[in-house]
MMTF fields as JSON, N, C-alpha, C and O atoms, coordinates in Angstrom:
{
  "mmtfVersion": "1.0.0",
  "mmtfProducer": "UNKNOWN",
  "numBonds": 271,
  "numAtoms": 272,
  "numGroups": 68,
  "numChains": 1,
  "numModels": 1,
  "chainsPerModel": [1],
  "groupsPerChain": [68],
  "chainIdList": ["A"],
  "bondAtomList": [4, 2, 8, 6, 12, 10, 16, 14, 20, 18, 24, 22, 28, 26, 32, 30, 36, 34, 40, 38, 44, 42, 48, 46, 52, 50, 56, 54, 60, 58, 64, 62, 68, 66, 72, 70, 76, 74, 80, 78, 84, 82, 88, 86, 92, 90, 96, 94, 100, 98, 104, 102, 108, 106, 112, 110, 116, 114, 120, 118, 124, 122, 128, 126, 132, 130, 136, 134, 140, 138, 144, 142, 148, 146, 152, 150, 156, 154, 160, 158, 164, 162, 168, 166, 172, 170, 176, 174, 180, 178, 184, 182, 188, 186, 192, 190, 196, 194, 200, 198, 204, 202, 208, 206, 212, 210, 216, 214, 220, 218, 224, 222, 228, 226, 232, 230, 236, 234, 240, 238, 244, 242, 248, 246, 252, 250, 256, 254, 260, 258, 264, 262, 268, 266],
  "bondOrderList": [1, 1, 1, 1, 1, 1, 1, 1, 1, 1, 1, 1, 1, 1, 1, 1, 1, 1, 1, 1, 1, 1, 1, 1, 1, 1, 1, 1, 1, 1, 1, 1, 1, 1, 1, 1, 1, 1, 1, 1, 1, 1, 1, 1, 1, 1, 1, 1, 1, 1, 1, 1, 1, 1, 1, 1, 1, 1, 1, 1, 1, 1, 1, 1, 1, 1, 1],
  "groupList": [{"groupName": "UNK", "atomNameList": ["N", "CA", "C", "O"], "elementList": ["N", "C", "C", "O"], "formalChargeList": [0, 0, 0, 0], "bondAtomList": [1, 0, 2, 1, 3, 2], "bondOrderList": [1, 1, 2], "singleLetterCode": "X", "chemCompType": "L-PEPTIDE LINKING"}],
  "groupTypeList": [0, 0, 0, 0, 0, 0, 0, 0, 0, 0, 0, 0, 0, 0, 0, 0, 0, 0, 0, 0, 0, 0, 0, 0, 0, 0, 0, 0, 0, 0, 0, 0, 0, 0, 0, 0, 0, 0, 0, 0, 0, 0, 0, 0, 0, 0, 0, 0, 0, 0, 0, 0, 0, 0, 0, 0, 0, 0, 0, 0, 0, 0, 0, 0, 0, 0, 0, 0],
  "groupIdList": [1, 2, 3, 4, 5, 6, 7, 8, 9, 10, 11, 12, 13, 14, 15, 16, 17, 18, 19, 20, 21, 22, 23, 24, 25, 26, 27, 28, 29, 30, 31, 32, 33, 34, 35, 36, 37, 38, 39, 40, 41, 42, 43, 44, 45, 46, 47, 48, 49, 50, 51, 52, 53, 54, 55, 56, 57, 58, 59, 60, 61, 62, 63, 64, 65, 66, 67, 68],
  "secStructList": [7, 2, 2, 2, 2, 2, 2, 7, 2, 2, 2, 2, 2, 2, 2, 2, 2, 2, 2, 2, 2, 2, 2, 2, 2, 2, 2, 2, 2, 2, 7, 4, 4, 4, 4, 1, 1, 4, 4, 4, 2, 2, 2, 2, 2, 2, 2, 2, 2, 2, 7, 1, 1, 1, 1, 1, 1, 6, 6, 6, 7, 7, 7, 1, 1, 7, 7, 7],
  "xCoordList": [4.165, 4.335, 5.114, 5.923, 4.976, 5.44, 6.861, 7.206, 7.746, 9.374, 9.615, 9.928, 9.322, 9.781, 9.146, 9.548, 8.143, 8.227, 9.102, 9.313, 9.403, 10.422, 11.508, 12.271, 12.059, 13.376, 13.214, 13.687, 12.67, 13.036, 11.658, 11.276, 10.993, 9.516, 9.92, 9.124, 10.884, 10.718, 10.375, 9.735, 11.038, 10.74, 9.243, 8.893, 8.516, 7.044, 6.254, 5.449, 6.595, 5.785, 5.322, 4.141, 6.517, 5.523, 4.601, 3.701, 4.871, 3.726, 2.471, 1.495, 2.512, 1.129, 0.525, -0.562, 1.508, 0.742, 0.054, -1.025, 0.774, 0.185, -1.496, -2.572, -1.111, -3.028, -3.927, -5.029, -3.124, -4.492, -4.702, -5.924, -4.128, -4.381, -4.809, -4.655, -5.102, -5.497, -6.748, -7.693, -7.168, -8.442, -9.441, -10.606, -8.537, -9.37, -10.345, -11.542, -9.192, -9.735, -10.756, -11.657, -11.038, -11.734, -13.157, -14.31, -12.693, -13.564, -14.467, -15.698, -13.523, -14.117, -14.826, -15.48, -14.463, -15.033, -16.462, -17.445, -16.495, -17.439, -18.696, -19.8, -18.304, -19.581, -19.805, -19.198, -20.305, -21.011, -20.19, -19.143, -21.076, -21.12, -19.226, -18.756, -18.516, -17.321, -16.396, -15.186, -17.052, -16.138, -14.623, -13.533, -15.577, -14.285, -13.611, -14.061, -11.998, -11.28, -11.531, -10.99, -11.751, -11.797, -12.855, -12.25, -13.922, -15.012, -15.0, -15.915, -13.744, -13.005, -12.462, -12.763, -11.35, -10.481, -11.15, -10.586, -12.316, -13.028, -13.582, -13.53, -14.45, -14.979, -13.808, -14.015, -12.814, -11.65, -10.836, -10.353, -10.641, -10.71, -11.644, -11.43, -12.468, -13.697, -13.943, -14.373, -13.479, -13.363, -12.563, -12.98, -11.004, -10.154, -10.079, -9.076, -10.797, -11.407, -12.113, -11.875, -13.062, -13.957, -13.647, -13.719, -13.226, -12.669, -11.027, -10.58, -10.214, -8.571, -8.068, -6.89, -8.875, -8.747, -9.449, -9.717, -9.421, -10.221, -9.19, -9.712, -7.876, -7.115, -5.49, -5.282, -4.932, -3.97, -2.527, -1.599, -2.393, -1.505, -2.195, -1.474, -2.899, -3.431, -2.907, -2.924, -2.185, -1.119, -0.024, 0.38, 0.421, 1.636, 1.4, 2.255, 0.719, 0.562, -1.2, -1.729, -1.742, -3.277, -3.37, -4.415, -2.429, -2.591, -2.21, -1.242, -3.397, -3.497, -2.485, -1.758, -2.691, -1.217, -1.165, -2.002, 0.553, 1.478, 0.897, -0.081, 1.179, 0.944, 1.924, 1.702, 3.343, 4.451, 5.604, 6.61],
  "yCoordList": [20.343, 19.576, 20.369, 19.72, 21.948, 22.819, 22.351, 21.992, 22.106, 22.377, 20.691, 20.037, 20.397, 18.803, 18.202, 17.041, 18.533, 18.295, 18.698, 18.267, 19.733, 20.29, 20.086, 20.643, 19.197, 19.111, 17.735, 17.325, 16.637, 15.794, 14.809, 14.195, 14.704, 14.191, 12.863, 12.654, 11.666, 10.388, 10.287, 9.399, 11.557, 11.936, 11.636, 10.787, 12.153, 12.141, 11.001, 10.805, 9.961, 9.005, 8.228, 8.147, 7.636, 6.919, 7.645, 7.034, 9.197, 9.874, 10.124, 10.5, 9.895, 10.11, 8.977, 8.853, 7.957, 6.25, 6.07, 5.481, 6.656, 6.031, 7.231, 6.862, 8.636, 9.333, 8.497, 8.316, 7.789, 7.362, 5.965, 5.822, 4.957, 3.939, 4.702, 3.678, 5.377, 6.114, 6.653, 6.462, 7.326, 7.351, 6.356, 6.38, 5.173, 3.853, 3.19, 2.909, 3.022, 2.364, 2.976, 2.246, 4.594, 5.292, 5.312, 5.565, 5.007, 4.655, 3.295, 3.285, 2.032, 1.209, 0.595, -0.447, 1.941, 1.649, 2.346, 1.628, 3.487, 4.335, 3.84, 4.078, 2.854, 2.668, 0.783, 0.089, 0.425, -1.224, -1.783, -2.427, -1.299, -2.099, -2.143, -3.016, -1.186, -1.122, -1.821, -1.608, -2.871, -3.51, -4.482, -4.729, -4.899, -5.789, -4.85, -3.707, -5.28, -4.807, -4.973, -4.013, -5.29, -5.468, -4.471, -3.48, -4.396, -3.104, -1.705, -0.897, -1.704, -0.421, 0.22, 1.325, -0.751, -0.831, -0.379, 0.519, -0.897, -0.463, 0.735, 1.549, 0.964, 2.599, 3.457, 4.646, 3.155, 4.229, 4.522, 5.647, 3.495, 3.852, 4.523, 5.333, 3.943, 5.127, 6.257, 6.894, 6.807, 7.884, 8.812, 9.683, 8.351, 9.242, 9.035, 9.595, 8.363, 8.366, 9.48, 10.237, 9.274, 10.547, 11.881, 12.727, 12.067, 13.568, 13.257, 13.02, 13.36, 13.707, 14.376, 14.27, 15.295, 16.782, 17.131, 17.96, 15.86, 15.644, 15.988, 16.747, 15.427, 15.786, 16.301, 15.606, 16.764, 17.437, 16.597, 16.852, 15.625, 15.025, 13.669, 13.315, 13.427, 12.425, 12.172, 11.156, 13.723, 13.838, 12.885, 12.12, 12.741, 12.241, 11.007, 10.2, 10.592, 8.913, 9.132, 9.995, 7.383, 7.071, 5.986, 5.748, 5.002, 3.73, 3.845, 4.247, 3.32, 3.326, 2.099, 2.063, 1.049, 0.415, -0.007, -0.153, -0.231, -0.79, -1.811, -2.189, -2.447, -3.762, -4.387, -5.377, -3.916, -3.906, -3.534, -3.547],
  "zCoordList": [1.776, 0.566, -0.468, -1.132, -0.761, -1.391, -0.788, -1.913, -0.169, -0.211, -0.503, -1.497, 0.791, 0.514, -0.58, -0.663, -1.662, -2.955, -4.419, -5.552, -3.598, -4.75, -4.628, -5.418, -3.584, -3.059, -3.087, -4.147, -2.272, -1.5, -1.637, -0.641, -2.822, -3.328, -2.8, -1.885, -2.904, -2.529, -0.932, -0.369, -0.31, 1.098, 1.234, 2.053, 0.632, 0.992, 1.121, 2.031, -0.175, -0.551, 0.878, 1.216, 1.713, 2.487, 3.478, 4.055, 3.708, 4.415, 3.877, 4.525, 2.596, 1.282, 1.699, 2.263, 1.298, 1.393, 2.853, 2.918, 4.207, 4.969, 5.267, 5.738, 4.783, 4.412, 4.218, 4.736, 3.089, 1.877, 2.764, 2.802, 3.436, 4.094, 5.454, 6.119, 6.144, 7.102, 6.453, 7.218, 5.2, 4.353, 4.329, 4.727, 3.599, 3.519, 4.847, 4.803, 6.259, 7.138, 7.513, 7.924, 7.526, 8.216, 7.314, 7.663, 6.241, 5.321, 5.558, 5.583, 5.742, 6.445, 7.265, 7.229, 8.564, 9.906, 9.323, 9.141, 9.105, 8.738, 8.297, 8.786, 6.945, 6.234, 6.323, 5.507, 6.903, 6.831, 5.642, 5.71, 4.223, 3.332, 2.891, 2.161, 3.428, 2.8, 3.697, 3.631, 4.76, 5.598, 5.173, 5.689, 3.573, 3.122, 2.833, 2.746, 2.566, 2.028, 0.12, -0.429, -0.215, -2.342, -1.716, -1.306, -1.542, -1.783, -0.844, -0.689, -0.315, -0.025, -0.969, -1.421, -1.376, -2.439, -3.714, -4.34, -4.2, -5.472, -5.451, -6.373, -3.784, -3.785, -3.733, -3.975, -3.509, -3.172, -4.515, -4.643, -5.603, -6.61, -7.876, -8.779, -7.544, -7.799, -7.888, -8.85, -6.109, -5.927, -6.801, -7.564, -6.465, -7.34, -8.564, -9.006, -9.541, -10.308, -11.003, -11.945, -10.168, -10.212, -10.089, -10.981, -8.714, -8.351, -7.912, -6.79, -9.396, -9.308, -8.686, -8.346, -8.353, -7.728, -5.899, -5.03, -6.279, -4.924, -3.315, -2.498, -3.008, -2.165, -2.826, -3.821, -2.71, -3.622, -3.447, -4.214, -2.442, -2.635, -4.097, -5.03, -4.002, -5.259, -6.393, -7.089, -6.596, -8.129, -7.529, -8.405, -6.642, -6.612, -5.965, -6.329, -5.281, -5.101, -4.279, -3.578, -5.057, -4.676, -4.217, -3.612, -4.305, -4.022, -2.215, -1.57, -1.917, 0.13, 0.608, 1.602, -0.49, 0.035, -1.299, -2.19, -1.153, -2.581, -3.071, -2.425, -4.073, -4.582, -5.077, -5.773, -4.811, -5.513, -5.024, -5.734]
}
């Protein structure tokens, strides 16, 4: 992340996005209650919420998929 961020950051984004959607599902499968998607979506904002600092790509993109 150190080079291809300092160089080539748009490079990254869709490898960030597809973590954090690779986060979510596993998140999904994992826990029952988080089967829907909106109450994935809400604990997962939550999360980074809570702990910003939580995975270190997070500064630079959180959203598991676009909306936009």
């Amino acid at each position: 992340m150190a080079y291809y961020g300092a160089f080539y950051r748009s490079a990254l984004y869709p490898v960030l996005q597809r973590i954090n959607s690779y986060l979510v599902r596993w998140m999904r499968r994992k826990y029952k209650r988080l089967r829907s998607k909106r109450k994935a979506l809400d604990t997962w904002w939550r999360i980074i919420t809570d702990y910003p600092r939580g995975l270190i790509h997070w500064k630079w993109t959180v959203n598991p998929w676009r909306t936009g």
